[in-house]
C-alpha positions as a Markdown table, in Angstrom:
| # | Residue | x | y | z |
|---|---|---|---|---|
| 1 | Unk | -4.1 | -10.0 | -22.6 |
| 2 | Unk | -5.1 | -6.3 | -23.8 |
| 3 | Unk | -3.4 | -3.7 | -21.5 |
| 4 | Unk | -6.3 | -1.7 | -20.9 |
| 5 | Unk | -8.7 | -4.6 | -19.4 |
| 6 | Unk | -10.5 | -4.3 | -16.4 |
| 7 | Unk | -9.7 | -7.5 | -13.7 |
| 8 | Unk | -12.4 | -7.4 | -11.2 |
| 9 | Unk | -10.5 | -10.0 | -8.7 |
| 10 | Unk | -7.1 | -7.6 | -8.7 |
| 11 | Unk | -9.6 | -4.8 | -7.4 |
| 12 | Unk | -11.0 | -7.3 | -4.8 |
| 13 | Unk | -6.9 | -8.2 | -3.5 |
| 14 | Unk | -6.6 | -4.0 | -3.1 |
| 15 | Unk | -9.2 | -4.3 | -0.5 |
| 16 | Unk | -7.8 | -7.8 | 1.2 |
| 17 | Unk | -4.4 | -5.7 | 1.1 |
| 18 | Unk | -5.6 | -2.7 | 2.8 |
| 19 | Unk | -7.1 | -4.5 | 5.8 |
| 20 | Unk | -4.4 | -7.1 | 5.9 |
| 21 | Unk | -2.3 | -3.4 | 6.8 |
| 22 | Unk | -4.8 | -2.5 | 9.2 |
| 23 | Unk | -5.1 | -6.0 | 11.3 |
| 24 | Unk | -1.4 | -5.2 | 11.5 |
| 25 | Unk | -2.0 | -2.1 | 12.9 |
| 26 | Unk | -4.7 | -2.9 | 15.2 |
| 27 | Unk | -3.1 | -6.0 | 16.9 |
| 28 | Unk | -3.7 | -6.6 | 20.7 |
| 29 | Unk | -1.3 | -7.7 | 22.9 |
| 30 | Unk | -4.1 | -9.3 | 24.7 |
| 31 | Unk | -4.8 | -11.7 | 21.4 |
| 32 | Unk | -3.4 | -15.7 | 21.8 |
| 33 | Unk | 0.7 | -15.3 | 21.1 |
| 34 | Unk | 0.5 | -17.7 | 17.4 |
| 35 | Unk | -2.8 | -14.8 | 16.1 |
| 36 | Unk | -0.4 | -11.9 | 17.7 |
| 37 | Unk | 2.6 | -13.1 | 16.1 |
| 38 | Unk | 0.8 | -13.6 | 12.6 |
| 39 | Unk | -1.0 | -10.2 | 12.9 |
| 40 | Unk | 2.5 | -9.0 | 13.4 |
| 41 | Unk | 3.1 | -9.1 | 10.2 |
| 42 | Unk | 0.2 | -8.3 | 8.3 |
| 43 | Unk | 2.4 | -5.4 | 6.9 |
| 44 | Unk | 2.6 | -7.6 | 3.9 |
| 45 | Unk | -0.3 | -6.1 | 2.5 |
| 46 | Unk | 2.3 | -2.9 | 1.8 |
| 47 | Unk | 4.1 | -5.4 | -0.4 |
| 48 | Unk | 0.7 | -6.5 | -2.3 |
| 49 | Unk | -0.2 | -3.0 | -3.4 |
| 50 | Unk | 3.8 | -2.4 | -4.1 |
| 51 | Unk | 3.6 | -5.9 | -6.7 |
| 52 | Unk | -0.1 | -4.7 | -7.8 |
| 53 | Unk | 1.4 | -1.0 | -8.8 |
| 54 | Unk | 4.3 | -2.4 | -11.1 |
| 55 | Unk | 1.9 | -5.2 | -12.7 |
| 56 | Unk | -1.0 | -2.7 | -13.1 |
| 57 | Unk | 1.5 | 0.2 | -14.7 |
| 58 | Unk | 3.5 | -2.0 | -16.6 |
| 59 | Unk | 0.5 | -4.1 | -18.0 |
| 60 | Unk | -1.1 | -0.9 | -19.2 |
| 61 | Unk | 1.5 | 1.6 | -20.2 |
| 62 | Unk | 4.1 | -0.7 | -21.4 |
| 63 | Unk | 3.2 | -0.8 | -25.0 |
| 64 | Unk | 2.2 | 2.6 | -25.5 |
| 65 | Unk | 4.9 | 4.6 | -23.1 |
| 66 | Unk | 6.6 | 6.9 | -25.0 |
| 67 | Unk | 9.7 | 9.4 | -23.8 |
| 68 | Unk | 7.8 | 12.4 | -25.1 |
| 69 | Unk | 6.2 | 15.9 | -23.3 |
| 70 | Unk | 3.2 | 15.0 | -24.3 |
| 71 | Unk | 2.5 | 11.3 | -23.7 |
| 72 | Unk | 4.6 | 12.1 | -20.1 |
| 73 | Unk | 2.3 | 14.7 | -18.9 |
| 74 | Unk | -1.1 | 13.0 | -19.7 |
| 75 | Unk | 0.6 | 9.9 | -17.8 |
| 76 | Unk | 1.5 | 12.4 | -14.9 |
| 77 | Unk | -2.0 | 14.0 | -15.3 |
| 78 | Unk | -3.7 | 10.5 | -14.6 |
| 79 | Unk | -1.5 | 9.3 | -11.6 |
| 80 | Unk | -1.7 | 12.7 | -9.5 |
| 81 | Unk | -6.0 | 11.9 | -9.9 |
| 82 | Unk | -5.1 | 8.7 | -9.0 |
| 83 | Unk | -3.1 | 9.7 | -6.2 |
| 84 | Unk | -3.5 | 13.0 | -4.9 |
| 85 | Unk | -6.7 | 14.1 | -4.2 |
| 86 | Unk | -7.4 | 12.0 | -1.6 |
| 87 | Unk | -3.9 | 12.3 | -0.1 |
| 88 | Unk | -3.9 | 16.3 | 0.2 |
| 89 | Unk | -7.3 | 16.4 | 1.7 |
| 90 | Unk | -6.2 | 14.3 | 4.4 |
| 91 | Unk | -3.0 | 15.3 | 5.1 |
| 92 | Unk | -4.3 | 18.7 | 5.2 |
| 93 | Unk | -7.0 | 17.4 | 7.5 |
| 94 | Unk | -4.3 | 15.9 | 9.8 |
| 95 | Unk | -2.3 | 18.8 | 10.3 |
| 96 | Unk | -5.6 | 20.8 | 10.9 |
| 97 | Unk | -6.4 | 18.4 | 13.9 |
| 98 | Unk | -2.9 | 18.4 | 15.1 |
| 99 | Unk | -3.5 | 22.2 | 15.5 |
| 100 | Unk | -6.9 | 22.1 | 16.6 |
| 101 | Unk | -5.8 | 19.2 | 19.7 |
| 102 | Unk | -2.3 | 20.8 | 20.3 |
| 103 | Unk | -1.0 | 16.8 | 19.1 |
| 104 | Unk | 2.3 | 17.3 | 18.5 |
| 105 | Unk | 2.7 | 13.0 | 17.6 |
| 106 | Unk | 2.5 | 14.0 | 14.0 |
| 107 | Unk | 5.9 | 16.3 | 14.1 |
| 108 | Unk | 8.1 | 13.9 | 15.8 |
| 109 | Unk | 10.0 | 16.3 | 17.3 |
| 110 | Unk | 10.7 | 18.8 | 14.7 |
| 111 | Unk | 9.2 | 22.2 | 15.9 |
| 112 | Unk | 9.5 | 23.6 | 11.9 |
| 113 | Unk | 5.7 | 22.3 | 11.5 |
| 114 | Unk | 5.4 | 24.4 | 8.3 |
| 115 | Unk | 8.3 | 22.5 | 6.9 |
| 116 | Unk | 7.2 | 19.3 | 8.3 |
| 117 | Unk | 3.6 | 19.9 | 6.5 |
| 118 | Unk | 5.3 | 20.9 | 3.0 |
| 119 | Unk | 7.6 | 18.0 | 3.0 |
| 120 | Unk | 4.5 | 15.6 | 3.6 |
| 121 | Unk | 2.6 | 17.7 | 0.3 |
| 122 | Unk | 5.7 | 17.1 | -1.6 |
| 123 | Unk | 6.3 | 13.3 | -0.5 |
| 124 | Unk | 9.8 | 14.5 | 0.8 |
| 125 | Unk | 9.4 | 13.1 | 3.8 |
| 126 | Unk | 9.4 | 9.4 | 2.3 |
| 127 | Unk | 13.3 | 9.8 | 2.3 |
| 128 | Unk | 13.9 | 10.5 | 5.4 |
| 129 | Unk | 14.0 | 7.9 | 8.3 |
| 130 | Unk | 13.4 | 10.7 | 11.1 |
| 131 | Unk | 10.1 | 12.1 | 8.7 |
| 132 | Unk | 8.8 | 8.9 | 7.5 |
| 133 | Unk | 5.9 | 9.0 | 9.9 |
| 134 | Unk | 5.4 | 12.1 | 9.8 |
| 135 | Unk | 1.3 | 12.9 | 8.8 |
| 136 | Unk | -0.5 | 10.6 | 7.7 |
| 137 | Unk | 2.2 | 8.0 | 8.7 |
| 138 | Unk | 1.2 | 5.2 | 6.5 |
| 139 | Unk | 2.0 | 7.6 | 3.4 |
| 140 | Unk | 5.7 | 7.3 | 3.4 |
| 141 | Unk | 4.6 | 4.6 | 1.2 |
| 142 | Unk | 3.0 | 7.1 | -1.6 |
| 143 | Unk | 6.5 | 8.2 | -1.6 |
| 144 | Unk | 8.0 | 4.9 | -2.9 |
| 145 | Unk | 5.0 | 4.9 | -5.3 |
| 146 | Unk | 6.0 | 8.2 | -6.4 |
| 147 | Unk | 9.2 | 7.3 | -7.4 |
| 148 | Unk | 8.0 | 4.3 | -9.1 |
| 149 | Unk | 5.9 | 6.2 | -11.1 |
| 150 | Unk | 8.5 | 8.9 | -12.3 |
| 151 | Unk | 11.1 | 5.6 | -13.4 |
| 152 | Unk | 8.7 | 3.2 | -14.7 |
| 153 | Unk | 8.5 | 4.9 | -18.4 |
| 154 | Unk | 12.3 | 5.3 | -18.2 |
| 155 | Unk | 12.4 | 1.5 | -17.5 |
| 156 | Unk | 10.4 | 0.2 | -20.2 |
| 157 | Unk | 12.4 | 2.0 | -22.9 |
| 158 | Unk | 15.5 | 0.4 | -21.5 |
| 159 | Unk | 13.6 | -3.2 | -21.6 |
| 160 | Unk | 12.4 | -2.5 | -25.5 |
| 161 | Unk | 16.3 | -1.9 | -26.2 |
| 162 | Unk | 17.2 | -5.0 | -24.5 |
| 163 | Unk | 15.1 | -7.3 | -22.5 |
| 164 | Unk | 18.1 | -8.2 | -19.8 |
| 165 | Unk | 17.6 | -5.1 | -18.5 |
| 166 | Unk | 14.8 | -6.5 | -16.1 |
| 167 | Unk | 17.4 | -8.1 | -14.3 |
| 168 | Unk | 20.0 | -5.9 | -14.6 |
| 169 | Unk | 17.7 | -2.0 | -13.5 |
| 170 | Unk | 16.3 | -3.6 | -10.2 |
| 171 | Unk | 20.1 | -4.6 | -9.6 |
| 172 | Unk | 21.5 | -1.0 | -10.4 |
| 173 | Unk | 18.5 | 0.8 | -8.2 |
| 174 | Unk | 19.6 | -1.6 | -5.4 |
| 175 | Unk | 22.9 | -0.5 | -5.8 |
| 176 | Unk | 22.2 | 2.7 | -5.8 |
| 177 | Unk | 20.0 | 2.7 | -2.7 |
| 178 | Unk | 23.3 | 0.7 | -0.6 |
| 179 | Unk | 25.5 | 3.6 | -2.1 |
| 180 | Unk | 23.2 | 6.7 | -0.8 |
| 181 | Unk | 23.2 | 5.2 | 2.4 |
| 182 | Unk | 27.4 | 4.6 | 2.5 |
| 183 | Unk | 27.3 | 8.2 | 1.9 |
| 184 | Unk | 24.9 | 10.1 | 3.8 |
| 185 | Unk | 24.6 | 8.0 | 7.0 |
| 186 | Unk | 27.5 | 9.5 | 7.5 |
| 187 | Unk | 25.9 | 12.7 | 8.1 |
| 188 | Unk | 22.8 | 13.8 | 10.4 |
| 189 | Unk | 20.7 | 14.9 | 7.8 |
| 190 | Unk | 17.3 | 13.5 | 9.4 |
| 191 | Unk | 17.9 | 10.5 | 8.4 |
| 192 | Unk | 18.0 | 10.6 | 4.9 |
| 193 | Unk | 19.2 | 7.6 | 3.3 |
| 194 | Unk | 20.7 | 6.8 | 7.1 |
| 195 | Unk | 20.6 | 3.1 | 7.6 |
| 196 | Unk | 20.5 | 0.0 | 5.5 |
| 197 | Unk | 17.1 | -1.0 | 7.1 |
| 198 | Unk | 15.9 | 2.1 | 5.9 |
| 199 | Unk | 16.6 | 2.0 | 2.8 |
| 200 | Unk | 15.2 | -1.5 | 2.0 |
| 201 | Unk | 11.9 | -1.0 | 4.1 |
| 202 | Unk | 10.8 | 2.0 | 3.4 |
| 203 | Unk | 12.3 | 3.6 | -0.3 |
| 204 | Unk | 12.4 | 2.7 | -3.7 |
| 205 | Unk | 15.7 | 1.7 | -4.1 |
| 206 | Unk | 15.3 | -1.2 | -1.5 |
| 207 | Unk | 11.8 | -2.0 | -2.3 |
| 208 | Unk | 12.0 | -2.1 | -6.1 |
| 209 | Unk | 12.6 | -5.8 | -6.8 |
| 210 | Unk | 8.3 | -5.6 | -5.2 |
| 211 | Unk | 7.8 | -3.7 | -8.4 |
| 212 | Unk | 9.9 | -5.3 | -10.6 |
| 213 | Unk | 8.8 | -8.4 | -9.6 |
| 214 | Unk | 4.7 | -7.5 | -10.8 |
| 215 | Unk | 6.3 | -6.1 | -14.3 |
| 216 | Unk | 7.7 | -9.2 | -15.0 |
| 217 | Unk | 4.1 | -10.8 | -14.4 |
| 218 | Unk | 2.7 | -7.9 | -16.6 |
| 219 | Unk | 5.5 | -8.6 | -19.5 |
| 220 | Unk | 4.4 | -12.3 | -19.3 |
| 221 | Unk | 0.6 | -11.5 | -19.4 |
| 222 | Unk | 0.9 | -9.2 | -22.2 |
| 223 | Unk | 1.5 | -12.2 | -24.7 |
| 224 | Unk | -1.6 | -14.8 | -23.0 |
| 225 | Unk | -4.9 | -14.9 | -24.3 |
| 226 | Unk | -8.1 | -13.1 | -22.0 |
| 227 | Unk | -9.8 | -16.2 | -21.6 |
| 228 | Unk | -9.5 | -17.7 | -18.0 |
| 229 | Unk | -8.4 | -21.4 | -18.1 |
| 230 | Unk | -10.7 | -24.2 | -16.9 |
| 231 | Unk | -8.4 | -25.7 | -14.7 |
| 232 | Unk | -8.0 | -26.6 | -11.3 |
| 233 | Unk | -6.8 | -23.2 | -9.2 |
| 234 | Unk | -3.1 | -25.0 | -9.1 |
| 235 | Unk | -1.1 | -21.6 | -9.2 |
| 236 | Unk | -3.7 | -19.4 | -7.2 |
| 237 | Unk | -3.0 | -22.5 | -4.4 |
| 238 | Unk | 0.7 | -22.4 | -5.2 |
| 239 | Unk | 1.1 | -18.6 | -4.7 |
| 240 | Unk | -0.8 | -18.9 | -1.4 |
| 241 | Unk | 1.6 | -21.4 | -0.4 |
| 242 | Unk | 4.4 | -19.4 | -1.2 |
| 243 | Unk | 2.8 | -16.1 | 0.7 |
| 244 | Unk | 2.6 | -18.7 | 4.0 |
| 245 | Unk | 6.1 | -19.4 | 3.4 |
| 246 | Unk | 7.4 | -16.1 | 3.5 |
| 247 | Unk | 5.0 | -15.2 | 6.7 |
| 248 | Unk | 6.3 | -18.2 | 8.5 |
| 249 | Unk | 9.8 | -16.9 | 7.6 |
| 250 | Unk | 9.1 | -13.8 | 9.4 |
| 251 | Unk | 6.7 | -15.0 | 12.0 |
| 252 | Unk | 9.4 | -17.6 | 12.6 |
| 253 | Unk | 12.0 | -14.9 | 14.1 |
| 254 | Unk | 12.6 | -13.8 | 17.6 |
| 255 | Unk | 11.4 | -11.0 | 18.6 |
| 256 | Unk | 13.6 | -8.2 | 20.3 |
| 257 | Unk | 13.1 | -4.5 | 21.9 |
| 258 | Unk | 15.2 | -3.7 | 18.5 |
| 259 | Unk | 13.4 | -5.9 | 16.6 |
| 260 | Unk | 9.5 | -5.6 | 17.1 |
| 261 | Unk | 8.6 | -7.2 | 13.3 |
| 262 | Unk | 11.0 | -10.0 | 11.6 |
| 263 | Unk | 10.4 | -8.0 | 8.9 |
| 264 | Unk | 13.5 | -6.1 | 10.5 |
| 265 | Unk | 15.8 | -9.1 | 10.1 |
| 266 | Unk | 17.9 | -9.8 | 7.0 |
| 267 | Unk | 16.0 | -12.7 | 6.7 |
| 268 | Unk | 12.8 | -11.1 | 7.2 |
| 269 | Unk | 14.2 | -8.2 | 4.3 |
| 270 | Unk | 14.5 | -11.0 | 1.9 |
| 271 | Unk | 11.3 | -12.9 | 2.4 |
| 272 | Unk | 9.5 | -9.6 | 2.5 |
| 273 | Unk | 11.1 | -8.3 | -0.7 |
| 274 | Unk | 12.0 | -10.9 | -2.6 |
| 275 | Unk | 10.1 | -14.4 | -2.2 |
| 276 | Unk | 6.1 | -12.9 | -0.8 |
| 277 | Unk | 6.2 | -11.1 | -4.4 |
| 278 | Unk | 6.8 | -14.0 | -6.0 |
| 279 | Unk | 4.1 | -16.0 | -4.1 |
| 280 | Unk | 1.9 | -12.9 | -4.7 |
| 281 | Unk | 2.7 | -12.5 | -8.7 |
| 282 | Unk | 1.4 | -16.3 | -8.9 |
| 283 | Unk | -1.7 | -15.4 | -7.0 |
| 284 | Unk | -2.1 | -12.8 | -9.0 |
| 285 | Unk | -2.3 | -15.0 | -12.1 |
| 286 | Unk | -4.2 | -17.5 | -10.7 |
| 287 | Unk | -7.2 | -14.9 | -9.5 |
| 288 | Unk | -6.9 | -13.8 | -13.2 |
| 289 | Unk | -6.3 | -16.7 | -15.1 |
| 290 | Unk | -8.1 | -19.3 | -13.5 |
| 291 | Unk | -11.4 | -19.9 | -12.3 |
| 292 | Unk | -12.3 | -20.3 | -8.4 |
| 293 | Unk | -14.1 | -20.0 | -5.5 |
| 294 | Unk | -11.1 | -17.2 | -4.5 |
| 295 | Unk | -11.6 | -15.6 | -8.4 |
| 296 | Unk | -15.1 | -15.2 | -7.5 |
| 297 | Unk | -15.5 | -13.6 | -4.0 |
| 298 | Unk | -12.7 | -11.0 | -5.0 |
| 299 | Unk | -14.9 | -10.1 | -8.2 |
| 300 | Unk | -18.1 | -9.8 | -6.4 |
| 301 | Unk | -19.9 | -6.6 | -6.7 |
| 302 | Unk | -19.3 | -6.2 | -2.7 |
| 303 | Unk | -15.0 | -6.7 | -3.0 |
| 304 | Unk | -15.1 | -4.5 | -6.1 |
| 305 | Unk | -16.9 | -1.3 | -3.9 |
| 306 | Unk | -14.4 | -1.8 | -1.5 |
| 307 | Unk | -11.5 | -2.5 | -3.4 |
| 308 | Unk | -12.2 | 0.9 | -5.1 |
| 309 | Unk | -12.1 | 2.4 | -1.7 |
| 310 | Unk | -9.1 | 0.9 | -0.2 |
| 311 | Unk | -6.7 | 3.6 | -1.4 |
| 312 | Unk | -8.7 | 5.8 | 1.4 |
| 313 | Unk | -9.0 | 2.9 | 3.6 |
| 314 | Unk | -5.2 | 2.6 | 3.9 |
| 315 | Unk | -4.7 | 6.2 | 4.3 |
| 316 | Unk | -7.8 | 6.5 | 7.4 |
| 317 | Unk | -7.0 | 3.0 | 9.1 |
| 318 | Unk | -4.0 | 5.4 | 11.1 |
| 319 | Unk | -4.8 | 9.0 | 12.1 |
| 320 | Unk | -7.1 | 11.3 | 13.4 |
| 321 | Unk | -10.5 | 9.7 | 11.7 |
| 322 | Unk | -9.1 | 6.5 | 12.8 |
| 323 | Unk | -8.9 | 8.0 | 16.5 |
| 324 | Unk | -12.3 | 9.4 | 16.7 |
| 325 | Unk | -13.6 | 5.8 | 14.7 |
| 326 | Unk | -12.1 | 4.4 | 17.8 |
| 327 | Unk | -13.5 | 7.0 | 20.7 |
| 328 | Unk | -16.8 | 5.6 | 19.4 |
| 329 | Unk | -15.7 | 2.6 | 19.5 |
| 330 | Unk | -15.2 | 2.1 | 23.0 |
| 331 | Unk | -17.9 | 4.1 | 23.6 |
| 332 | Unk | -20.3 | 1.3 | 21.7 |
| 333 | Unk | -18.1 | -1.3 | 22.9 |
| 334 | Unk | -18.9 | -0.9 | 26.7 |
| 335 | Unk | -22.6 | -0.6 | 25.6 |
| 336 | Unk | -22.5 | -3.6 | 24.1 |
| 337 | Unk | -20.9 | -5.3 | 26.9 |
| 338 | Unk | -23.4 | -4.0 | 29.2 |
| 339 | Unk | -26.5 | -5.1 | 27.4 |
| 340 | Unk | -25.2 | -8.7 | 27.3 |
| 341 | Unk | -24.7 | -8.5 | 31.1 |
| 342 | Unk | -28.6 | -6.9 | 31.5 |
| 343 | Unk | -29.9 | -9.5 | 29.9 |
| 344 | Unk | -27.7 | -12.2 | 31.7 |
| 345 | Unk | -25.5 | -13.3 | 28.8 |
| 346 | Unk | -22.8 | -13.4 | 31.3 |
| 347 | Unk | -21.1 | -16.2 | 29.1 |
| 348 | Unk | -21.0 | -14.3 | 26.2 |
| 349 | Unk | -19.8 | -11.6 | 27.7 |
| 350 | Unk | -16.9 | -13.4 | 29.8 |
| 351 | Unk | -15.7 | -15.1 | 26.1 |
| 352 | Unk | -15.9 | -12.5 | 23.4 |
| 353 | Unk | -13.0 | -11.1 | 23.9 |
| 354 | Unk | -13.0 | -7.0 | 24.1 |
| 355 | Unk | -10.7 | -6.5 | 21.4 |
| 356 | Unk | -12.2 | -8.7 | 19.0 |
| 357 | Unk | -15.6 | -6.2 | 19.3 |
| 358 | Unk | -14.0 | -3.2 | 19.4 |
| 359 | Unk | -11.8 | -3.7 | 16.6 |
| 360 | Unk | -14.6 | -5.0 | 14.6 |
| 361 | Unk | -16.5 | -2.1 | 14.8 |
| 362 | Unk | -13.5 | 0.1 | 14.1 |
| 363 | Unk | -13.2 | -1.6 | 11.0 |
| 364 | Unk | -16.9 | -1.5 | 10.1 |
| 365 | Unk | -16.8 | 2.3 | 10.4 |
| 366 | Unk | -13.9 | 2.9 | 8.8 |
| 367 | Unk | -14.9 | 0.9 | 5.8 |
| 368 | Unk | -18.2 | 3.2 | 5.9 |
| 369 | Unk | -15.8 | 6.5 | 5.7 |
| 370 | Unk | -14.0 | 5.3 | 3.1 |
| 371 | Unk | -17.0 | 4.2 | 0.8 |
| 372 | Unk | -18.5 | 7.6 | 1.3 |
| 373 | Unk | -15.3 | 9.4 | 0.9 |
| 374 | Unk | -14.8 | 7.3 | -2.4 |
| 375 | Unk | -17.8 | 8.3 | -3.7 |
| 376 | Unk | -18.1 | 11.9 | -2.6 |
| 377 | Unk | -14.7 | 13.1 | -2.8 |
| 378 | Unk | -12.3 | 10.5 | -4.6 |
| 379 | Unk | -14.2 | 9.2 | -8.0 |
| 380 | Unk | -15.1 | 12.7 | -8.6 |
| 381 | Unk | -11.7 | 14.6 | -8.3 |
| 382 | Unk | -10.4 | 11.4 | -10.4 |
| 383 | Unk | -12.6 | 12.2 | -13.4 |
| 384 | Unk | -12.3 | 16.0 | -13.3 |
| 385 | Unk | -8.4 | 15.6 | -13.2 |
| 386 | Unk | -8.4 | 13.4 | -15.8 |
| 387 | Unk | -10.6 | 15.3 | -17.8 |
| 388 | Unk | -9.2 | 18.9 | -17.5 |
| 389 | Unk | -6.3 | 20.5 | -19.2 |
| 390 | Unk | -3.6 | 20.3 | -16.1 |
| 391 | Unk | 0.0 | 19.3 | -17.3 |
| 392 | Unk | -1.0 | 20.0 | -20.7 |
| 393 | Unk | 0.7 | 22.1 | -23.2 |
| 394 | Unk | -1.0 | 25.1 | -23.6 |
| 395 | Unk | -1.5 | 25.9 | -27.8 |
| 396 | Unk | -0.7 | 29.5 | -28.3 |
| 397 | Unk | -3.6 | 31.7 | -30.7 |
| 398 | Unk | -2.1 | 32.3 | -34.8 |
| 399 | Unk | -1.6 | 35.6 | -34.7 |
């Protein structure tokens, strides 16, 4: 498979990821107990774009990666278009609102709001538990990304030099990741590196096996042939039935006060971690190497638009455009509601359940905001980045 091929269906599971994370976002106490518990743990779509990042990174920089200033900065130079744009614009934007509405949800406490706002801008606040949610909450993620990012061309020179070293690195960030938090939850330093659940839910060093997982996919992909097989979608079924196996893990635990998501279980951890990206690395091959009816809806023109957007959509699904997307929401809800009781559709009414309306049109408009943000603001920053001079090495004029 050539490194630098386009996969229409992976673009289509970035969209199916991103709203998988905001049905987990938006679930109603009010929905039936079994679709509440399930919703729950939607969060998995975190762990699709986690397994997606080390395939896509590994399938396309593996073979070329090279330790040098050069090659590093023009790889640097394409994931900060990739990534940054979008983010800074709306982390800016959220601290802007939390001025403008006096929200102070978005500190968590800490009254050093400059720091607070820097530490999002850097991705600092990724490694700490008590600034995590800081901002645009959902981007303590971009920090684990980040990270990735940074180690991945470290790790592919160690796996040309010896090819046991995919098992061996994930095992040695692991360990490092249980050693930072022996050491500093022993101090009150926000939270950084402060629990054991912390460290493998929400940093690089507990989630790496996601990543790890996806490069041994790309590794293995690297040496098949383009051509899809004509074959019965066995291994896209199988990696479905793996994914339901690790949700029914987690959707199979008790939940506590303490314990709102069996994602915080051990049990959950592992599932979570270790066995979804497996189920989700067969997927993956399936969508790409076989033909189906799944192959086909995620490569239609339709998932493609808004698999291009979903990097926004994740980022506005939580925060202040999310809020007002949800003012109006009511707002439209209730009219809706009161046109089916003017016209005497009083058994419509009494069975469409409120949520179900008013999260659907949450999700419509967000999906509108994204597109248009994608277009007007993301694709175009992405190019210009990628075209211009940043990170490179400036050539000094002969005298």
């Amino acid at each position: 498979m050539k490194a630098n091929a386009y996969i229409p269906a992976l673009t289509g599971v970035r969209a199916i990821a991103a709203f998988l994370v905001f049905f987990h976002h938006a679930n109603q106490a009010e929905f039936p107990f079994p679709l509440f518990r399930v919703l729950n743990e939607f969060h998995i779509g975190v762990t699709v774009f986690f397994v997606l990042s080390g395939f896509l990174i590994c399938l396309r920089y593996y073979d070329t990666c090279e330790i040098t200033g050069t090659w590093f900065r023009k790889y640097l130079k394409n994931r900060i278009a990739r990534i940054y744009p979008m983010y800074m614009v709306l982390t800016l934007g959220t601290f802007a609102y939390a001025w403008y509405t006096k929200d102070e949800s978005i500190y968590n406490g800490f009254t050093w709001h400059w720091g607070v706002l820097l530490m999002n801008i850097f991705f600092f606040r990724g490694f700490f538990d008590d600034l995590k949610f800081t901002g645009v909450a959902q981007g303590w993620s971009l920090t684990v990304e980040e990270c990735f990012y940074f180690s991945a061309p470290f790790f592919f020179r160690q796996i040309k030099k010896d090819k046991r070293a995919m098992i061996y690195l994930p095992l040695l960030v692991l360990g490092i990741g249980i050693l930072l938090v022996a050491i500093f939850s022993n101090f009150n330093w926000w939270g950084f590196y402060g629990n054991y659940r912390f460290n493998f839910l929400y940093t690089f060093t507990g989630r790496c096996t996601e990543f790890f997982i996806g490069m041994y996919l790309a590794l293995y992909m690297l040496k098949q042939k383009d051509a899809p097989k004509y074959q019965f979608p066995w291994v896209t079924l199988l990696g479905f039935v793996v994914i339901c196996g690790a949700m029914a893990i987690m959707t199979s635990i008790p939940l506590t006060e303490s314990m709102p998501f069996g994602l915080y279980h051990p049990w959950g951890i592992f599932s979570n971690n270790v066995l979804l990206p497996i189920g989700v690395c067969l997927f993956f091959y399936g969508a790409i190497m076989e033909r189906s009816i799944i192959r086909w809806f995620l490569s239609t023109k339709l998932m493609d638009l808004l698999g291009k957007s979903s990097y926004i959509y994740y980022l506005v699904h939580i925060g202040f455009i999310a809020t007002i997307s949800h003012h109006y929401s009511e707002i439209w809800t209730d009219a809706f509601y009161a046109w089916l009781d003017a016209n005497e559709f009083y058994w419509l009414s009494a069975n469409i359940p409120y949520a179900v309306v008013s999260i659907g049109i949450v999700f419509i408009l967000l999906n509108i905001v994204s597109i248009i943000l994608y277009k007007l603001i993301e694709e175009p920053m992405n190019h210009y980045i990628r075209k211009s001079s940043l990170l490179e090495k400036k050539v000094k004029p002969a005298v």
